[in-house]
N, C-alpha and C positions, 0 to 999 in steps of 0.2 A: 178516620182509619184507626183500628184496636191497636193498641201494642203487637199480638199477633199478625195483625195483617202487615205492618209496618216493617215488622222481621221478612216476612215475606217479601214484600216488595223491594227490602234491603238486599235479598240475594239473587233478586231474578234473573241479573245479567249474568252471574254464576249458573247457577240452573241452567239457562239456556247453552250457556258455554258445553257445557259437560250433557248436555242433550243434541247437540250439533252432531254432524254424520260423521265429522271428522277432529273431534275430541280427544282424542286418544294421544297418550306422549308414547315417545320412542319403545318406550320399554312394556307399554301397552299394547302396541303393536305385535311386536315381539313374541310375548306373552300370548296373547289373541292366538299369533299363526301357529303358534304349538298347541294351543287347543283344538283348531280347526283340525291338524294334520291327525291327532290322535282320532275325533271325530270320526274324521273318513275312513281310519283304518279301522276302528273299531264296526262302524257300521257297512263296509265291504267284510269284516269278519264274520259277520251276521247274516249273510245275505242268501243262505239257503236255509238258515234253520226257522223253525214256524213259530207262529207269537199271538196271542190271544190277549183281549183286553184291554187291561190300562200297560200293557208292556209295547203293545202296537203304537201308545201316543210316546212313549218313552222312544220308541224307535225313530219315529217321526222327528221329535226332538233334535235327536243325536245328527241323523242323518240331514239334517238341515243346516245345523250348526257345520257338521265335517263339509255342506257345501255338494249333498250328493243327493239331488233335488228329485232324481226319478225314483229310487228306491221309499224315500220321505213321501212321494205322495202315494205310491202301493199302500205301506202301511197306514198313512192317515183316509186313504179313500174304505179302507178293511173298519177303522176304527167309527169314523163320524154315521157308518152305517148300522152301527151296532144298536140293539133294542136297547140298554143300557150302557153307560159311561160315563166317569168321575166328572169329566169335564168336555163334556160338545160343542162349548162356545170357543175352547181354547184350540180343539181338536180342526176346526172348520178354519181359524185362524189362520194356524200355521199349513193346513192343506193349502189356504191363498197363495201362502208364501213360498208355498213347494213349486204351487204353478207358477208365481211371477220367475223363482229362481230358473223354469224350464222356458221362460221364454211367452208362456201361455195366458195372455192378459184378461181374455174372456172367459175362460174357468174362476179366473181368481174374482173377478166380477160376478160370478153367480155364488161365490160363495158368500161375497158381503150380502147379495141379496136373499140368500138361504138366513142370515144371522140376521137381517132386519124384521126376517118374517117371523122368525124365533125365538129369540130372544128379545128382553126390553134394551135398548138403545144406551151405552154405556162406553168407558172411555175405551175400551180393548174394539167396539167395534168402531167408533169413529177415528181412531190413531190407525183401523186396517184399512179402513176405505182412504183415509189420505196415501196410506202406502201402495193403494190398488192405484189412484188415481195419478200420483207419483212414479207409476213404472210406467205407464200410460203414455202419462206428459212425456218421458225418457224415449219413447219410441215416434218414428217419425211414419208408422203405418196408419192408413185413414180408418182401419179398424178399429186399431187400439185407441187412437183418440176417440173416436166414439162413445166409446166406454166412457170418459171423465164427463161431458153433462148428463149422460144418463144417472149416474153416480151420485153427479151433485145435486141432480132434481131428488132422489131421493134422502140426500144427506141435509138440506135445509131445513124440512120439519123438525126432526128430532132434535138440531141446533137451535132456532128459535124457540124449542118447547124447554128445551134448560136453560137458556136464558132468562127468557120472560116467567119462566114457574118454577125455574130450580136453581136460583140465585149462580147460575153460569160452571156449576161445578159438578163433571161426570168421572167416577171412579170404576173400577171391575179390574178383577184377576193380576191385581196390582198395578194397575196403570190407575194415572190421573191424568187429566185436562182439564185446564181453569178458564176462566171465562174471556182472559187475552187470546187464548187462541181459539176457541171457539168463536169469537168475532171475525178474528182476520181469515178463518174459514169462509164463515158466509160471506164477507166479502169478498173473496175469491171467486167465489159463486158468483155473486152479484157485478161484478169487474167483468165474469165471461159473456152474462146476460145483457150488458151495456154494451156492450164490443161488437155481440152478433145481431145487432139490434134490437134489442128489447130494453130499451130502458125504464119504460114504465114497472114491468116486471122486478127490475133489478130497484127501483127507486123504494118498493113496497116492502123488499124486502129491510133495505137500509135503515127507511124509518121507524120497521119494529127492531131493526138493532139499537137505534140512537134512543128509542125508549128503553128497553132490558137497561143499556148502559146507565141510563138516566135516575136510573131504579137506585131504593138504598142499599139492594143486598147486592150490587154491583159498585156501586158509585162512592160505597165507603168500606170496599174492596184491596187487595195490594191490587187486585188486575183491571182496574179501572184507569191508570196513567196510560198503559198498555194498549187497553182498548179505543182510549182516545185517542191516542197516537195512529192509530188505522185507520181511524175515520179518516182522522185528520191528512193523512196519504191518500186514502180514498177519494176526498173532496178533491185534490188538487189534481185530478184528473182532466186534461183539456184545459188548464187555467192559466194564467200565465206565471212565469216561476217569480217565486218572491226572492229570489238573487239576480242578478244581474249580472256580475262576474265574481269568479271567487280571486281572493288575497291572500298571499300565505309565499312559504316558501320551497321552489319546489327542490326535490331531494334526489338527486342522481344516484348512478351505482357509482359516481366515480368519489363520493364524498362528498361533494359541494351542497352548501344550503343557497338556492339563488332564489331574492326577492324576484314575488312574479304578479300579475294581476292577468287573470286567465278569462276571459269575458267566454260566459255559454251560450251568447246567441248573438247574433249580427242585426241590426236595427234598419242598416240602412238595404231596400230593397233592390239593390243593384247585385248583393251578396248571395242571391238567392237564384240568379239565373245566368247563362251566358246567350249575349245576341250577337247574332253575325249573319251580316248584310251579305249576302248570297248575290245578288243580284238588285238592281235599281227597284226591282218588284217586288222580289223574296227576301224574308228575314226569317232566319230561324233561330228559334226561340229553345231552349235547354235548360231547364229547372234542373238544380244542384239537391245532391243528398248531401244537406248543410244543417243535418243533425247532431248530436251531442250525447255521449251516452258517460255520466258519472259514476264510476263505479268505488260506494261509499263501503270504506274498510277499518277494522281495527283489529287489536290485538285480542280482542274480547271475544272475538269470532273468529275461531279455530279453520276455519273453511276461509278463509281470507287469502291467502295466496294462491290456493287452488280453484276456486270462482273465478278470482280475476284471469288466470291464465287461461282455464279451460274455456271461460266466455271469450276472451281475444284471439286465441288460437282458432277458435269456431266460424267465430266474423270474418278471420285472413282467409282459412280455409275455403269459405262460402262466401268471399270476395266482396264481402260486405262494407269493410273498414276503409275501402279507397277514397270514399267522399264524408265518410262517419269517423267523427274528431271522438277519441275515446281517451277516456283521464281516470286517474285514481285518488281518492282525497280521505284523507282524515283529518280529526283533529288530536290537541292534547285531551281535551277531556272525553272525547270519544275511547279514549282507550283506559286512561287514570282516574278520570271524574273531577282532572282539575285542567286548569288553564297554563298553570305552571309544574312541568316535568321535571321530573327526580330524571338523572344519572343515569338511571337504573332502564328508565320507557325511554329518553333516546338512543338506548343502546339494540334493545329489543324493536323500537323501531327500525334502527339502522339495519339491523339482521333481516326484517321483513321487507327492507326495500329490497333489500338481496337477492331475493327471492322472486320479485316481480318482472316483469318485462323488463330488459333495458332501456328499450328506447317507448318505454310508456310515461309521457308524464305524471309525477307524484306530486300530490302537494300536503301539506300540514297547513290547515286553515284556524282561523278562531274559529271555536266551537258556535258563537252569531250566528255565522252565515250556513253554517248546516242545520243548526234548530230548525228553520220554518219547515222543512223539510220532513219532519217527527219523524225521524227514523231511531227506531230502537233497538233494532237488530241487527249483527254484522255476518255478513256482507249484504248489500244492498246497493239496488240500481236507478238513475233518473236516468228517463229518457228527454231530452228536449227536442222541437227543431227547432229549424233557422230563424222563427218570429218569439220566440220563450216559452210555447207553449208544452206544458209537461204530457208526453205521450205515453209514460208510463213511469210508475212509479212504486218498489216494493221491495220488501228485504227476501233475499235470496239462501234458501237453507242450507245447497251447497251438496244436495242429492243430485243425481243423474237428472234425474226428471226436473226438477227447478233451474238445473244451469241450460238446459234444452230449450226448455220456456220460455227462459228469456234472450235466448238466441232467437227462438221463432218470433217474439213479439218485435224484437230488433230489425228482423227480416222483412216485418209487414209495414212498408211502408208509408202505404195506402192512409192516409188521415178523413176519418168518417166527420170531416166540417169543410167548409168553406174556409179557403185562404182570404185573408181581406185582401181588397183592391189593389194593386202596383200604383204608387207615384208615379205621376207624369218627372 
């Protein structure tokens, strides 16, 4: 790795921080909602007088920022039609964004598809298709889900072709993506392809990821720990988990540190069913949802308090949590990068337990027992059941559509393997 890349990879947990949906401090907010308000009034002050040009993307703009989604796509639908324009990749862009903002998932889908047919494949188009596919995921219509593998069949070419032949790195209209997330893309891809039974398909795609990675303009990368760290998620899919219970101590709202050992899965198979002899004849037999769901947090991940709540609130709501053991865990060096905490992070700790469920178990683990787990992004979720095996496993960004995700994945409880045999 250069000195350059090294700086890079030094900041990435930065970076990511301050690219999270919910980055923003207090005063950023603040800030924000007074731009928005001016936005909207500015662009209802607008809204009879006529506009030609590059003044119709400037309208578009405005009126999207103010959050006033139908006048934004008038003037971008006037503008991406025009025989000439400064910028039509930006223009068709932010039209997606007008229709996500009205609700309208399948517009905003034919526009990625107008921009793949149009333009060469670049980071402004693959950061819109995550965002088309992201409002997507957020919606519980069988239309709009539709939309996200049509999407992703066509988003894996152009991710493998920068991989494998452009050392993983796409720039445009001032956006970039580097080749960590271009990876944990296609493996999202590949993750939905194994799910709805196509493994073969999904396995084809993996192995030309594990070569790109493999590569030297990948591999002596800052985005190659990154990259590895998704396979290395990816693999543990259906595996059994390499912890067995965690150790740590857990952190109540009332103050207390209480030594705990929290075991994620039950071994013995008596844990997994209830029987009751009915009759001298009849026995019925009642399989337990005696899954585990870890939801892995830190201070480094802005969307940490709000994940966690929004996904538990979702599960109680949809009455999922009554047999499903749900926990929250970090470590010290999950949040400092060390084992040993300043003053300063169990304070900021303390303030974040504040903020989480009451009655959800917290724990602080050594950073050990989360390793095997390569989780590099916070918040982040494992799923287990009752025998250890990991039913899901990935970091959560903390958008509508990612905390939706992983409610529905939580929801499926159906396991595409055979249970092994019950003990006599």
């Amino acid at each position: 790795m250069s000195p350059t890349d090294a700086w890079i990879y030094s900041m990435q947990s930065f970076n990511n921080a301050r690219s999270a949906p919910d980055d923003l401090t207090e005063a950023d907010k603040w800030a924000l909602a007074i731009g928005i308000a001016r936005a909207k009034e500015q662009c209802d002050l607008r809204d009879k007088a006529q506009f030609e040009g590059e003044d119709l993307l400037a309208m578009g703009k405005l009126c999207i920022f103010g959050q006033e989604y139908e006048p934004a796509r008038g003037y971008l639908i006037r503008y991406v039609t025009l025989p000439q324009t400064k910028a039509p990749e930006v223009g068709r862009l932010l039209l997606a964004r007008a229709f996500i903002g009205l609700g309208s998932i399948a517009p905003a889908e034919s526009q990625m598809e107008s921009l793949l047919s149009l333009f060469p494949y670049d980071a402004s188009i693959h950061l819109g298709i995550d965002m088309v596919i992201d409002a997507a995921a957020a919606s519980d219509s069988a239309d709009d889900l539709a939309v996200i593998p049509r999407l992703e069949d066509q988003q894996i070419p152009p991710i493998l072709d920068a991989l494998l032949n452009h050392g993983g790195l796409l720039s445009g209209n001032g956006d970039s993506v580097d080749a960590a997330m271009l990876v944990r893309d296609a493996l999202r891809c590949a993750d939905a392809l194994r799910r709805n039974g196509e493994p073969d398909d999904a396995a084809k795609i993996v192995d030309q990821l594990r070569a790109a990675v493999a590569a030297p303009a990948i591999a002596s990368s800052a985005s190659y720990a990154a990259a590895q760290n998704a396979l290395a998620r990816y693999d543990l899919f259906h595996h059994p988990s390499p912890v067995r219970e965690l150790h740590g101590a857990e952190w109540t709202t009332a103050g207390a540190n209480i030594s705990r050992a929290v075991p994620l899965y039950d071994t013995n198979p008596a844990a997994h069913r209830i029987v009751t002899r009915i009759s001298a004849k009849t026995t019925s037999i009642r399989t337990l949802d005696d899954r585990t769901l870890v939801l892995v947090f830190s201070l480094a991940g802005p969307a940490s308090a709000g994940v966690i709540h929004s996904v538990v609130d979702r599960l109680a709501r949809d009455r999922i949590t009554p047999g499903l053991k749900v926990i929250a865990v970090t470590s010290f060096t999950a949040n400092a990068g060390s084992e040993v905490p300043t003053p300063q992070l169990l304070v900021a700790l303390r303030s974040l337990r504040a903020e989480l469920p009451a009655k959800l178990t917290t724990l602080v683990v050594p950073d050990s027992e989360l390793k095997p787990f390569a989780i590099d992004l916070w918040p982040a979720g494992i799923l287990l059941d009752g025998h250890g095996r990991i039913l899901w496993l990935n970091t959560i960004t903390g958008s509508d559509g990612s905390i939706r995700q992983t409610v529905r994945d939580v929801e499926t409880p159906v396991l595409p393997f055979d249970l092994p045999p019950e003990s006599n």
